[in-house]
C-alpha positions in Angstrom: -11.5 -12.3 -29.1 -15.3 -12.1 -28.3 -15.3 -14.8 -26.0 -12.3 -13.2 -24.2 -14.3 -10.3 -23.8 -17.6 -11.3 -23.0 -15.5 -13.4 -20.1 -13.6 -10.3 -18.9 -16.7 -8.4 -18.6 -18.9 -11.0 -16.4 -15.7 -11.3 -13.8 -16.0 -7.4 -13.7 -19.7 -7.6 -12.9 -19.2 -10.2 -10.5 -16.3 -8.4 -8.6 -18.1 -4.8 -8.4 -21.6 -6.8 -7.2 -19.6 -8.7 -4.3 -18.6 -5.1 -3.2 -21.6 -4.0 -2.9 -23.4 -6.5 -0.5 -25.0 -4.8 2.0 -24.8 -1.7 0.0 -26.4 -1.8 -3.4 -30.5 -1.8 -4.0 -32.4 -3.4 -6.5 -32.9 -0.5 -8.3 -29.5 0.4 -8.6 -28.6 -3.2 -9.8 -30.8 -2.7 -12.6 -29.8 1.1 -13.3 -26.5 -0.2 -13.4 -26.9 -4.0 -15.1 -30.0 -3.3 -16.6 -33.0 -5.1 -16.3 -32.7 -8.3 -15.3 -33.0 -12.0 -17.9 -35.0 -13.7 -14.9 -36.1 -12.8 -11.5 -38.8 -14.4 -8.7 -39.4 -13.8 -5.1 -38.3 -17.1 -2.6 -39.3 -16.3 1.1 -39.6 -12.3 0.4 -36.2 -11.8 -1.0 -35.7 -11.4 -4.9 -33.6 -13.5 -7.0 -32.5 -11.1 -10.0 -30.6 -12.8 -13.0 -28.3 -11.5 -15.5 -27.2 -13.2 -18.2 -23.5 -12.1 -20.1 -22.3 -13.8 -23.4 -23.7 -14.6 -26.8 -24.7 -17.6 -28.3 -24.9 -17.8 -32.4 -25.4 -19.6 -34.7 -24.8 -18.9 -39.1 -26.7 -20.4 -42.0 -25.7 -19.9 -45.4 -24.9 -21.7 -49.3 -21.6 -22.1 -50.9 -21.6 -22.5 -55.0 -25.4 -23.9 -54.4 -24.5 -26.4 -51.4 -26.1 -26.1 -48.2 -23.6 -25.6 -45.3 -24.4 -24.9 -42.0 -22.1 -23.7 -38.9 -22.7 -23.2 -35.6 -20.9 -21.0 -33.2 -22.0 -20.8 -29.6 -20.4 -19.1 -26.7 -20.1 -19.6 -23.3 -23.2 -17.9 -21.6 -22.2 -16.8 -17.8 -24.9 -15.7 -15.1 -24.9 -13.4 -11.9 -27.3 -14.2 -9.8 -27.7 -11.4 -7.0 -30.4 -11.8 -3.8 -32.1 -8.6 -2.6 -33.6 -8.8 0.9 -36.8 -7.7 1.8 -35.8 -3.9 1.9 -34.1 -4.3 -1.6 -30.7 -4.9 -0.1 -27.6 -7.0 -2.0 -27.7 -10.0 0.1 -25.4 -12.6 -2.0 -23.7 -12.8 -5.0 -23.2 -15.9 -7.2 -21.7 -16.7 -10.5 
């Protein structure tokens, strides 16, 4: 149900940031996404990343065995570019 979730969420960032181009600043991106996993400046415009998903992983013993499981999910990314005046530029997923 998680992974449902998590994948329902990150199509709901994606489709409010694409209506937004042209509208949205970088500071109400991260008002509204929070601050962003990665970000760097390429030719004056910013290149914000935000990360949605988990990835896990469990360790634990069973009747004095070792077992180990690991559970990962799907990790998806929104990339938005600002312009120079902090303007949504482009959206990608």
């Amino acid at each position: 149900m998680k992974p449902l979730m998590s994948l329902i969420s990150a199509l709901l960032l994606v489709g409010c940031a694409n209506r937004d181009i042209g509208v949205l600043t970088y500071k109400q991106a991260v008002m509204r996404y929070g601050p962003p996993d990665k970000e760097r400046v390429i030719d004056g415009c910013r290149v914000a990343v935000w990360k949605q998903g988990t990835s896990t992983s469990s360790f634990g013993n069973a009747y004095g065995s070792t077992m180990y499981a690991d559970h990962t999910t799907e990790i998806k990314q929104m990339i938005l570019t600002f312009d120079q005046n902090g303007i949504l530029r482009s959206v990608r997923k």
